[in-house]
C-alpha positions as CSV (number, residue, x, y, z in Angstrom):
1,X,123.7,130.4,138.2
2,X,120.1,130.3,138.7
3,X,119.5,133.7,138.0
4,X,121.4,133.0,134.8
5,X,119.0,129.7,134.3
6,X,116.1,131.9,134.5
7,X,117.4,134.2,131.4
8,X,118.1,131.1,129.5
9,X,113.9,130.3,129.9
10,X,113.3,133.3,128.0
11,X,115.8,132.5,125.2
12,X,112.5,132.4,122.8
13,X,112.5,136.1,123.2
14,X,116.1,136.8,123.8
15,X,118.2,134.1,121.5
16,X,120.3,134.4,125.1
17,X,120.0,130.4,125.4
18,X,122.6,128.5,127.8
19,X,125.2,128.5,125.6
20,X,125.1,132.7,124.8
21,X,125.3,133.2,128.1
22,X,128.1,131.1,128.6
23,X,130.3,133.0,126.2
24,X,129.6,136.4,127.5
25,X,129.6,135.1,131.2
26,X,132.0,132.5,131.3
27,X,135.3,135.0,130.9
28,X,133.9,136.9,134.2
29,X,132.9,133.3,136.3
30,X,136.4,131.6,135.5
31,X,138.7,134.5,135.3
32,X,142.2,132.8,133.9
33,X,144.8,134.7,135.9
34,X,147.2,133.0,133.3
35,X,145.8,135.1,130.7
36,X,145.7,138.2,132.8
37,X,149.4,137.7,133.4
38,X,151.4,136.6,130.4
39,X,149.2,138.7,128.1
40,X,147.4,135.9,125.5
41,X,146.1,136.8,122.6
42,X,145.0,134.9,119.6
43,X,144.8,131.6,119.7
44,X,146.1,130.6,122.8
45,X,143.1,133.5,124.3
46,X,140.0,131.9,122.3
47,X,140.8,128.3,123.0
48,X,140.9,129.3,127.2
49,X,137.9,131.4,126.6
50,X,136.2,128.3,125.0
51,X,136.6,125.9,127.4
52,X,135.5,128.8,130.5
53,X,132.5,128.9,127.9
54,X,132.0,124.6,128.0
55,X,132.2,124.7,131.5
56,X,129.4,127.6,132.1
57,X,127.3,125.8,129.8
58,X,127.5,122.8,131.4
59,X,126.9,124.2,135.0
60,X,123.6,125.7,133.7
61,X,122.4,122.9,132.0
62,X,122.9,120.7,135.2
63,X,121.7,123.4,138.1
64,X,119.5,121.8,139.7
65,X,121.7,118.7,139.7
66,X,124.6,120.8,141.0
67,X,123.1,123.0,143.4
């Protein structure tokens, strides 16, 4: 997460800002086993994938507090 943090700081230059890296990151931190296994797609998929993404965002807005 803090290496993650430490991307974000460069966001100026990258547009990779908490947020971007919590879509691309999130589906790899908080792998849904649900979604592995009964196959989701659609909907059901992008709504699990947003909240993984919420939750990232939130854990590297609050690192320091966290860890």
């Amino acid at each position: 997460m803090r290496h993650l943090l430490r991307m974000a700081s460069y966001s100026s230059q990258t547009n990779m800002h908490a947020r971007n890296l919590a879509i691309v990151w999130a589906p790899n931190l908080l792998r849904s086993r649900d979604i592995e296994a009964t196959g989701f797609n659609g909907t059901a998929a992008f709504m699990e994938v947003r909240v993984q993404s919420i939750v990232v965002e939130f854990v590297l807005t609050h690192v320091e507090q966290l860890f």
